[in-house]
C-alpha positions in Angstrom: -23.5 -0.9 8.4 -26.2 -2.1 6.6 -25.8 -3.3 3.0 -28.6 -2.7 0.4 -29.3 -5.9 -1.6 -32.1 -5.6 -4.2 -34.7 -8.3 -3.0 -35.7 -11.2 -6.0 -32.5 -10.0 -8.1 -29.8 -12.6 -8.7 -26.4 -11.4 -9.9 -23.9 -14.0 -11.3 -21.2 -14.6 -8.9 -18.7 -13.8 -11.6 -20.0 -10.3 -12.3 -19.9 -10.0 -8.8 -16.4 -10.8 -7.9 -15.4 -8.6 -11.4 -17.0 -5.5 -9.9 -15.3 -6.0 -6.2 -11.5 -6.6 -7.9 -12.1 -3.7 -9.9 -12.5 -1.5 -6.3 -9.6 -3.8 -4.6 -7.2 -2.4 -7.2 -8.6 1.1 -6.4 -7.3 0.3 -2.8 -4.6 -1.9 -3.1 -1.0 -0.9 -2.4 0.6 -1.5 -6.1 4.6 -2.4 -5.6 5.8 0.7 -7.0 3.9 3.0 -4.6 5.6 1.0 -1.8 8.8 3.3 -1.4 6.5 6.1 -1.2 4.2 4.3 1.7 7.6 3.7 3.6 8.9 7.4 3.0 5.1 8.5 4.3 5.1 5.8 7.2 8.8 7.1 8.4 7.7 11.1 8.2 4.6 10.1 10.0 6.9 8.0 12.5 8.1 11.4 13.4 5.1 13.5 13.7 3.1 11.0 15.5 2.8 13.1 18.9 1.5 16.0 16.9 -0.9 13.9 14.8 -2.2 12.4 18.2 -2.7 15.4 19.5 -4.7 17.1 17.1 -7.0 14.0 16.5 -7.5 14.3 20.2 -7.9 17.9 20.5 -10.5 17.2 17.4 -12.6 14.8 19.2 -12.4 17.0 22.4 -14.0 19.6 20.2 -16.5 17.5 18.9 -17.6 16.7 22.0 -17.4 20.2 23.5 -19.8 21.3 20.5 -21.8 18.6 21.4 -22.4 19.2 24.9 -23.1 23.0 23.9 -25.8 21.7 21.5 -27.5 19.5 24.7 -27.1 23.0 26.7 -29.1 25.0 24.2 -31.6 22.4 23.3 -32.1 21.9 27.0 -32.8 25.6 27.4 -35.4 25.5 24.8 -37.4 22.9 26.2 -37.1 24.7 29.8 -38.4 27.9 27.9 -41.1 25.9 26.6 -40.0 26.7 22.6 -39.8 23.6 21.7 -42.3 20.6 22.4 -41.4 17.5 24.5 -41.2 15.1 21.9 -39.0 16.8 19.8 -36.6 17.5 22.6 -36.9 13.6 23.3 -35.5 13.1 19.6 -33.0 15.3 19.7 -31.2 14.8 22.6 -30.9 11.1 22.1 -29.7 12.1 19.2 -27.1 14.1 21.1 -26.7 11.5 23.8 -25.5 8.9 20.9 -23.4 11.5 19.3 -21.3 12.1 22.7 -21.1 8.4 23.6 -19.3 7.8 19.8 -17.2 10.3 20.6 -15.9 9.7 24.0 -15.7 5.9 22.8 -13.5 7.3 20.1 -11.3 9.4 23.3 -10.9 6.0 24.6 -9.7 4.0 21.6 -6.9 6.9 20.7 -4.2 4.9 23.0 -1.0 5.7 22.8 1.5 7.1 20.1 2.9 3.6 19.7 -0.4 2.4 19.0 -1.2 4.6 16.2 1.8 3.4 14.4 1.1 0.2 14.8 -2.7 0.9 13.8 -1.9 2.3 10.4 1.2 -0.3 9.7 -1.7 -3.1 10.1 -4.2 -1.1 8.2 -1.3 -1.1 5.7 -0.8 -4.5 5.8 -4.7 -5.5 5.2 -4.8 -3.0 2.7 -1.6 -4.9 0.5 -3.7 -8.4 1.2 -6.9 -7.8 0.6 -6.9 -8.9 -3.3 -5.1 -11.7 -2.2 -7.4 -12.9 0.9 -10.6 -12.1 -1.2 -9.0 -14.3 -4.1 -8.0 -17.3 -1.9 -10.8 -17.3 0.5 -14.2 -19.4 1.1 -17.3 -17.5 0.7 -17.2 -16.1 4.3 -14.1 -14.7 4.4 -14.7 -12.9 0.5 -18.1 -11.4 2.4 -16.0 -9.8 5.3 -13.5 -8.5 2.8 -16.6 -6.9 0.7 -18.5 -6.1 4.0 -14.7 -4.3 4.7 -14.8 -2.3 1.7 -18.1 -1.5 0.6 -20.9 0.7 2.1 -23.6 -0.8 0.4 -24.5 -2.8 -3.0 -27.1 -2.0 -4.9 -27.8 -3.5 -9.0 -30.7 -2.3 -11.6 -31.1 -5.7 -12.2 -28.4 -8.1 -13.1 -26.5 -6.0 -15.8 -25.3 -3.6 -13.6 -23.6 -3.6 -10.3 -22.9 -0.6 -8.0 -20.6 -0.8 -5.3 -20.0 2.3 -3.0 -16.8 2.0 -0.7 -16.5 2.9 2.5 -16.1 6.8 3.5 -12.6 5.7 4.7 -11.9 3.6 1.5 -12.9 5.6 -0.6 -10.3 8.2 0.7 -7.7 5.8 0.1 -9.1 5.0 -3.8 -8.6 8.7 -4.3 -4.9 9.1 -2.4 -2.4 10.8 -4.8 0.1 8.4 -5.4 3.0 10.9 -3.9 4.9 10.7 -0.9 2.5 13.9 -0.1 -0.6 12.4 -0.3 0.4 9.6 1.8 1.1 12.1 4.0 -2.1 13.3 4.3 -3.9 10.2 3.8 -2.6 8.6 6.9 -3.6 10.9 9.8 -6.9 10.3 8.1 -6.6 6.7 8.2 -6.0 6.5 11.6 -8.7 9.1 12.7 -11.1 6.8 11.3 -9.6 3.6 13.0 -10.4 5.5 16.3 
């Protein structure tokens, strides 16, 4: 995704790594919540078929809705109500819309592997302060490239970093055994 840096603005590298720690601990897996990611990763252990099968029944939907849209627009430009051009635009729109999704059908894999996705998702989530903090320069730009959606500053006193849509659910989780619940089908809809 692209990242929008301000062009002829400098912001001081300490300012910088402030306002990206202060996000990481939004994110981070804090010691105490770890019983309560074990409960949720042990009740999810035993849903997992269900959980699969709705993400996949969700992205069959998609795409069903999609191809219904490429039906009707198609029928429109046969019954000449809408110009060429515009059918041009829209149905490469639709065209990059299906391919997502069936690349998304083919990433699902197995039950197995959506365990494992999420444990490893875990995992990067409890070491991403620590890899951003011991890291050279290119490895503290993949972790902020990880995290945020874009960075933007109104000069060099303030810095706004948007997370991710996916990070930014797991800033908001409730810290319960409940919302881990829910936060981790989520999680691994968005790995797919």
């Amino acid at each position: 995704m692209p990242k929008a840096f301000p062009s002829r603005t400098c912001i001081r590298q300490e300012r910088f790594e402030e306002t990206i720690v202060a996000q990481l601990k939004r994110i981070n897996i804090a010691p105490e919540e770890e019983p309560l990611v074990a409960q949720a990763l042990s009740d999810f252990k035993k849903r997992e078929g269900e959980v699969a099968r709705k993400v996949r029944s969700d992205v069959e939907t998609e795409l069903s809705r999609i191809q219904e849209s490429a039906n009707r627009l198609l029928q429109k430009f046969l019954d000449n109500e809408i110009l060429k051009e515009m059918f041009d635009e829209a149905n490469t729109s639709l065209l990059m819309q299906r391919k997502a999704c069936e690349e998304k059908m083919q990433s699902l894999g197995t039950e197995q592997e959506m365990y494992n996705r999420i444990s490893n998702f875990l995992d990067e989530l409890r070491n991403m302060c620590g890899a951003f903090f011991t890291a050279h320069q290119n490895q503290m730009r993949k972790v902020t490239e990880r995290v945020c959606e874009s960075i933007t500053t109104n000069g060099s006193a303030i810095i706004n970093l948007s997370l991710s849509p996916l990070m930014a659910q797991v800033a908001a989780r409730e810290k319960t055994v409940e919302g881990w619940n829910t936060l981790l089908p989520t999680i691994y809809q968005n790995m797919a």
